[in-house]
C-alpha positions in Angstrom: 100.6 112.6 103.2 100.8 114.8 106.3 104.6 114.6 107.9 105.8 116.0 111.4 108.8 117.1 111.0 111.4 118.1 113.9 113.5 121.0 113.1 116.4 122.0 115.7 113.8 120.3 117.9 111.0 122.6 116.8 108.3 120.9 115.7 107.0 121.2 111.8 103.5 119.8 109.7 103.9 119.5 106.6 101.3 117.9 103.9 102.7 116.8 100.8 101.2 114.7 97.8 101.5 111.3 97.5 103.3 111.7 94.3 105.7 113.4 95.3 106.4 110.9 98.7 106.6 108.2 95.8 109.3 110.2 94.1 111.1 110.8 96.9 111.8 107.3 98.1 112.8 106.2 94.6 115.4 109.1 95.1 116.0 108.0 98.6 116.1 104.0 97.4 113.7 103.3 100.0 111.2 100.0 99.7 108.3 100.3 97.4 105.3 99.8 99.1 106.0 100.1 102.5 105.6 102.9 105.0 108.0 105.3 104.5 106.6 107.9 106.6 109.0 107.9 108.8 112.2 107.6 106.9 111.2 110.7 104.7 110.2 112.7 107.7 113.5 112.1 109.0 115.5 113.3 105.9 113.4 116.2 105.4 113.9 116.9 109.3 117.8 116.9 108.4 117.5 118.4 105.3 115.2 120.9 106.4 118.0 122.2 109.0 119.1 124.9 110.8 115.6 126.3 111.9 114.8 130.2 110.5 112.5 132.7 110.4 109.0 131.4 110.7 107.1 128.1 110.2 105.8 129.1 107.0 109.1 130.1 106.3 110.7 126.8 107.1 107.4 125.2 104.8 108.7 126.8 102.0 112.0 125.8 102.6 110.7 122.0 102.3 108.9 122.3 99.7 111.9 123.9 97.5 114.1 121.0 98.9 111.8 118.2 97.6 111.7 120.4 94.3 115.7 119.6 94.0 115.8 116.2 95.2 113.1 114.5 92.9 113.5 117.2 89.2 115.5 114.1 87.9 113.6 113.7 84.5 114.4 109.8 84.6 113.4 109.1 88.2 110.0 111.1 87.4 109.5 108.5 83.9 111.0 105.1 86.2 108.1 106.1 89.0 105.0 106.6 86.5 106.3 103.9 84.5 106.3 101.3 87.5 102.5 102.5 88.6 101.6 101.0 84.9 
């Protein structure tokens, strides 16, 4: 899933796999099913604050933010469970 993301108003692409958008809105308790696009690019906006260094700076930053929120072992087993 490709995500814009606004940092300190700067603006920031990010693509991230589907899995991984799945296991973050169990985290997040958002509907399953429904577009969440939106409501995760606007937590990893905030998350994703303040703005340094460079984009692929900021990237990396994500990506080790989504790495904490979903490393619950049971949320990882509930999500591939519920896609059986």
């Amino acid at each position: 899933m490709k995500l814009k993301l606004n940092i300190d108003s700067k603006p920031l692409e990010v693509e991230i796999d589907d899995v991984v958008v799945g296991l973050l809105a169990v985290r997040l308790g958002l509907p399953a099913g429904a577009d969440n696009q939106d409501a995760i690019a606007r937590y990893l906006s905030d998350k994703g604050a303040p703005w340094t260094l460079d984009e692929e700076h900021m990237r990396r930053r994500i990506m080790r933010r989504l790495i904490l929120d979903i490393a619950d072992p049971a949320l990882v087993i509930r999500h591939l469970m519920a896609d059986d």
